[in-house]
C-alpha positions in Angstrom: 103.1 -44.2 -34.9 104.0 -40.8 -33.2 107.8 -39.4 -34.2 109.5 -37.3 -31.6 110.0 -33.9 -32.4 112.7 -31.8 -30.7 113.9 -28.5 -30.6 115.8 -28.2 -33.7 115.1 -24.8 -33.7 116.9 -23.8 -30.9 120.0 -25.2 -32.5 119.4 -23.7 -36.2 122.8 -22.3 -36.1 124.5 -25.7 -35.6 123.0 -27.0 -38.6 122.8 -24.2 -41.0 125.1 -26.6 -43.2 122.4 -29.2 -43.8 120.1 -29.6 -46.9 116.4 -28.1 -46.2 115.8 -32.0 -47.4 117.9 -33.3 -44.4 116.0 -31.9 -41.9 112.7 -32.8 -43.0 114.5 -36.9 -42.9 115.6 -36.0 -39.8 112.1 -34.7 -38.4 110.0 -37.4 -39.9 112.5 -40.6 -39.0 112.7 -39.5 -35.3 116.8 -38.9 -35.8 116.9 -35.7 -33.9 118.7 -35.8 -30.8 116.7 -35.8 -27.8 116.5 -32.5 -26.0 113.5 -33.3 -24.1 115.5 -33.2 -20.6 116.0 -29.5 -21.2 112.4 -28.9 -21.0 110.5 -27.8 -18.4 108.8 -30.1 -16.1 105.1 -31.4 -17.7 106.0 -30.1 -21.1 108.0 -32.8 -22.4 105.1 -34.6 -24.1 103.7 -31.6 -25.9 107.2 -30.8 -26.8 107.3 -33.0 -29.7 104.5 -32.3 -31.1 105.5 -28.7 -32.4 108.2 -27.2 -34.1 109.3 -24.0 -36.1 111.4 -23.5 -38.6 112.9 -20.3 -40.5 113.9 -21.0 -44.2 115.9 -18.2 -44.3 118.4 -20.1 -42.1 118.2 -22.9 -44.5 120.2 -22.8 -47.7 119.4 -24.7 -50.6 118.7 -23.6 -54.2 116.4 -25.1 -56.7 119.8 -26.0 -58.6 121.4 -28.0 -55.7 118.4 -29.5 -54.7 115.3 -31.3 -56.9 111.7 -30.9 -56.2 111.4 -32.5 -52.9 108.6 -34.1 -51.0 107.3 -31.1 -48.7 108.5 -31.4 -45.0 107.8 -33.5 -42.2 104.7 -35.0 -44.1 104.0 -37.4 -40.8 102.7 -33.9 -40.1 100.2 -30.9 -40.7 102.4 -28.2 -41.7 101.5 -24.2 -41.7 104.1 -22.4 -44.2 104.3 -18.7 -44.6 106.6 -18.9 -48.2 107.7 -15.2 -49.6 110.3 -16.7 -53.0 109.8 -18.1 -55.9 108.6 -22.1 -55.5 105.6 -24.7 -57.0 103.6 -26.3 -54.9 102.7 -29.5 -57.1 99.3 -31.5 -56.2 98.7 -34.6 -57.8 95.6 -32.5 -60.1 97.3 -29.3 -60.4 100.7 -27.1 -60.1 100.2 -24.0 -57.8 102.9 -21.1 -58.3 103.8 -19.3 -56.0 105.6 -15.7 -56.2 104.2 -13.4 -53.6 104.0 -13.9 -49.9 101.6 -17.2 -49.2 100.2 -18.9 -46.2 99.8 -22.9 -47.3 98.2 -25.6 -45.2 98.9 -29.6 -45.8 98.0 -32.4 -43.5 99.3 -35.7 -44.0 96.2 -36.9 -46.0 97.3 -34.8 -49.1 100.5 -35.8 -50.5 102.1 -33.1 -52.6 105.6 -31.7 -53.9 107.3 -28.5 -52.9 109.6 -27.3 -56.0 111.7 -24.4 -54.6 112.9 -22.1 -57.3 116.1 -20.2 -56.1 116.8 -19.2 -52.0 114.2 -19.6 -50.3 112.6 -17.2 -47.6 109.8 -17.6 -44.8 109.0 -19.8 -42.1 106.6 -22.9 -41.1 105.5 -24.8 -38.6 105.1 -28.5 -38.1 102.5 -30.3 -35.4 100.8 -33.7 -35.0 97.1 -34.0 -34.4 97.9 -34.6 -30.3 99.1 -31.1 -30.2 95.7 -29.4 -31.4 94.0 -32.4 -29.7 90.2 -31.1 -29.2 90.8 -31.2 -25.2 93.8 -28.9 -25.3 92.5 -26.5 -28.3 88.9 -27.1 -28.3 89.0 -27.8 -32.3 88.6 -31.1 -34.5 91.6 -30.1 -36.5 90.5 -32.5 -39.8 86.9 -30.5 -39.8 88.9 -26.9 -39.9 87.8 -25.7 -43.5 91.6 -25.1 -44.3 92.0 -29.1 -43.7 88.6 -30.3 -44.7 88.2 -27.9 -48.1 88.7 -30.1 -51.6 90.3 -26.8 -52.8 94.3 -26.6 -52.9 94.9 -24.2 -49.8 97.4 -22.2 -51.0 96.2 -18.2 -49.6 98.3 -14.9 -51.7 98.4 -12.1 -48.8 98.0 -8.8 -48.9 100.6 -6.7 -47.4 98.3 -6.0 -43.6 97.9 -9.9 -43.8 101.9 -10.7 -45.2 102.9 -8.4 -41.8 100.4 -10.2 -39.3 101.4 -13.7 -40.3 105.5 -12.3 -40.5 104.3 -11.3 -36.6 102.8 -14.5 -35.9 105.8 -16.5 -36.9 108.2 -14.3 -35.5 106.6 -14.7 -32.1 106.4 -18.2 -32.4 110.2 -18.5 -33.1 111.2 -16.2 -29.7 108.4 -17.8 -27.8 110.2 -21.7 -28.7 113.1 -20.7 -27.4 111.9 -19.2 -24.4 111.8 -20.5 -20.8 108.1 -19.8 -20.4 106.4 -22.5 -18.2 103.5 -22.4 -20.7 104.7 -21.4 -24.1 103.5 -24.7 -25.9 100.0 -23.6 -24.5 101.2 -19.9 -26.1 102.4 -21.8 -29.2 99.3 -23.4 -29.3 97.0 -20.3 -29.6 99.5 -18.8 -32.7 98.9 -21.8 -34.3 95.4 -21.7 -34.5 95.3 -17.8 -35.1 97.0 -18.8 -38.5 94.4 -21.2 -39.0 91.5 -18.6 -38.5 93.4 -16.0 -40.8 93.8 -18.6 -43.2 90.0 -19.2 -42.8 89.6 -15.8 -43.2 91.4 -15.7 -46.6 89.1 -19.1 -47.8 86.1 -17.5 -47.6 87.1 -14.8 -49.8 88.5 -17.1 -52.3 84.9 -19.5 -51.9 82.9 -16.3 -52.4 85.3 -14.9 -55.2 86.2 -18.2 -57.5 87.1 -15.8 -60.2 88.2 -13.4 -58.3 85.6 -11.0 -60.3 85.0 -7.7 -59.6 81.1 -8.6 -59.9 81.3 -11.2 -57.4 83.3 -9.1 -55.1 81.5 -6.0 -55.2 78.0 -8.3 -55.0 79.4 -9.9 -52.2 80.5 -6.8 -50.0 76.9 -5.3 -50.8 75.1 -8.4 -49.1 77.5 -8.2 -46.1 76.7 -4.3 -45.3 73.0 -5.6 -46.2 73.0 -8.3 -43.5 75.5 -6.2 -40.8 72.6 -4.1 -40.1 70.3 -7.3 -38.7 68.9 -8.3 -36.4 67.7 -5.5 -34.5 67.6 -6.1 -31.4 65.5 -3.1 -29.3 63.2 -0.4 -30.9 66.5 2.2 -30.3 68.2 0.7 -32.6 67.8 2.3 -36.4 69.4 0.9 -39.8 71.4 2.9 -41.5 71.8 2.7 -44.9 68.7 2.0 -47.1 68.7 3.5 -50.5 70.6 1.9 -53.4 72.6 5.6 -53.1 73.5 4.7 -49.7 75.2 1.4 -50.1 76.5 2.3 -53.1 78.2 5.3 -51.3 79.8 2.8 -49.1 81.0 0.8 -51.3 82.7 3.8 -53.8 81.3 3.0 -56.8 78.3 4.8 -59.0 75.1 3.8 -58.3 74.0 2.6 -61.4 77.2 0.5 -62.0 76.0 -1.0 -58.3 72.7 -1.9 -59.8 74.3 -3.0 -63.1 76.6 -5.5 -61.1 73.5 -7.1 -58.8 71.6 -7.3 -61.7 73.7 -9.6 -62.9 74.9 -11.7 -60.3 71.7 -11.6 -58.3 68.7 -11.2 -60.9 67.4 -8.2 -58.6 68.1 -4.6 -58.4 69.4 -2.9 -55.6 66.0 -1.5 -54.6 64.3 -4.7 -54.5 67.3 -6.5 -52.6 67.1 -3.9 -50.2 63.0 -4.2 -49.9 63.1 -7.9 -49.6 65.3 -7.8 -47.1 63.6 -5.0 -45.0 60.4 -7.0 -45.5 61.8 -10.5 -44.2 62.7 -8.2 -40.9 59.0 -6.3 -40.7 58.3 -9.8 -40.5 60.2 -11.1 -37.6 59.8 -8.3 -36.0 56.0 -8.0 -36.0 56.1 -12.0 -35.4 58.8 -12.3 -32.4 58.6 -8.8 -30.7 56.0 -6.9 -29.2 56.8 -3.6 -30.6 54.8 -1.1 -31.7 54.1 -1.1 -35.2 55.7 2.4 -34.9 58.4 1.1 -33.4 59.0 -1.1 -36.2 58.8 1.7 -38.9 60.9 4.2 -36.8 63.7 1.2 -36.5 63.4 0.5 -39.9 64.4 3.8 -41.5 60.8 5.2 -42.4 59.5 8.6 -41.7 55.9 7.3 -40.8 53.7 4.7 -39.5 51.7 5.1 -43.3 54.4 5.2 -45.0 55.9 2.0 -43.4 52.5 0.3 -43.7 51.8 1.3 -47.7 55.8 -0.3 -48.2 54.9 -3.7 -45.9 51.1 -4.0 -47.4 53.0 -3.9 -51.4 55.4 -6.5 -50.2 53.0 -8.5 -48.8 49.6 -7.9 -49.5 48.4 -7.3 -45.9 49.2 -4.4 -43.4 51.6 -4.9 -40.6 48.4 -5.3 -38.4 46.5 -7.5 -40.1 50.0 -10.0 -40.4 50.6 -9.7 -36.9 47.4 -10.7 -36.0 46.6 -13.1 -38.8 50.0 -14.8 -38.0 49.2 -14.9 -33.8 45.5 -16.5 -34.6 47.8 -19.1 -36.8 49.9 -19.5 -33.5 47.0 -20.3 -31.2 44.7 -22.4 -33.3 
């Protein structure tokens, strides 16, 4: 069953007296008046699949109102929440009291418990409105939808201002006359899906939010940043344990210390194996000189490259090169 959704939005003013709960009957029964002659022509159908809504406009306080059910759950919802408020899953309370980007679909039931005036804004869409032919996404595989994990995302103040931008340009674009602004709203829509994406993988690579993990983490990502090279110009830049523990402002020894650790390696021998894994390709999948290789690589000479490769793998870049094209051709 599909419910209309109009353009409340547009008429926030008229209903500033209503409950945040009466809204969200009004939305999911389909009571809303019909505005969809106002539209423009051909956007009447993907009219009510969106909405917007600013809470600020709403009043309600956790002492008139009780924990309700969180809005329009015939929908998925994007909220960006900046008060006080719970968001209750059936396994676990969530509180929230900084800025927060959450994401529900109607698969995952769960209470919203407001705790004083609220402030913020959210969204509301069915699956038509990000159908795959119009936004080129299967919106139940998006990791925000698919994850186990309660998505519920704390922002940083760059990220508190981008969303704040995102939802702000979705509220003038909703009441504009644009021909195409549901394709517009569209494309906010799933900008706050890849910035909450964003903020999920930092939470999946940072369970405890540990300073180990993190600092482990950011080490393997300026690692891997400098690969694949792809022509003999190019030259890595960082690969001392020194280097990368320049770039990441902490002491070298602490650096090793933390990899240690987490990884069971020092930073030396992270750095080698990686270096060696790309003599490897590149001596397989290139035809490069062997010089080429070294120079790209960050050493000073075709012996010392080949003493470096021959203790990592117990044959000179020549002899793998050709041992591995015989392999190729037998």
């Amino acid at each position: 069953m599909r419910f209309p959704l109009t353009l409340i939005f547009t008429n926030i003013h008229t209903v500033k007296s209503n409950s945040f709960e009466d809204i969200c009957y009004r939305l999911s029964s389909g009571l809303s008046t019909d505005l969809s002659a106002l539209l423009p022509d051909g956007v009447q159908h993907e009219a009510g699949h969106f909405n917007v809504f600013n809470l600020t406009q709403i009043s309600q306080t956790a002492r008139e109102k009780p924990a309700i059910p969180y809005p329009c759950r015939a929908f998925y919802k994007i909220s960006f929440l900046t008060a006080r408020s719970v968001a209750q899953y059936p396994d676990k309370a969530v509180e929230i009291s900084k800025p927060s980007l959450i994401f529900s679909t109607p698969k995952k039931p769960f209470l919203w418990s407001p705790e004083g005036r609220q402030t913020g804004q959210f969204c509301v869409f069915t699956a038509d409105f990000l159908h795959p032919n119009r936004s080129g996404v299967i919106l139940d595989e998006l990791p925000v939808f698919k994850s186990p994990e309660h998505p519920v995302y704390t922002l940083s103040e760059s990220d508190t201002a981008r969303v704040q931008g995102i939802f702000d340009d979705m509220e003038a674009e909703i009441r504009s006359n644009y021909t195409y602004k549901y394709d517009l709203l569209r494309a906010y829509a799933l900008e706050l899906i890849h910035v909450g994406q964003k903020l999920q993988s930092t939470a999946v690579l940072h369970p405890n939010h540990s300073a180990s993990a993190r600092v482990t983490s950011l080490f393997i990502e300026l690692l891997e940043r400098q690969f694949p090279l792809e022509n003999p110009q190019q030259r890595i830049a960082l690969r001392t344990a020194k280097q990368f523990a320049d770039q990441l402002s902490v002491h070298v020894n602490h650096l090793n210390k933390i990899l240690k650790e987490t990884t069971g390696l020092t930073t030396t021998e992270l750095i080698a194996g990686r270096i060696v894994q790309e003599s490897k390709a590149l001596l397989l999948h290139t035809d490069w000189t062997i010089a080429e290789i070294a120079d790209s690589l960050g050493f000073s000479d075709f012996a010392h490259f080949a003493k470096f490769f021959k203790s990592g793998t117990s044959l000179s870049p020549g002899a793998f090169r050709s041992q591995a094209k015989s392999v190729i051709f037998t």
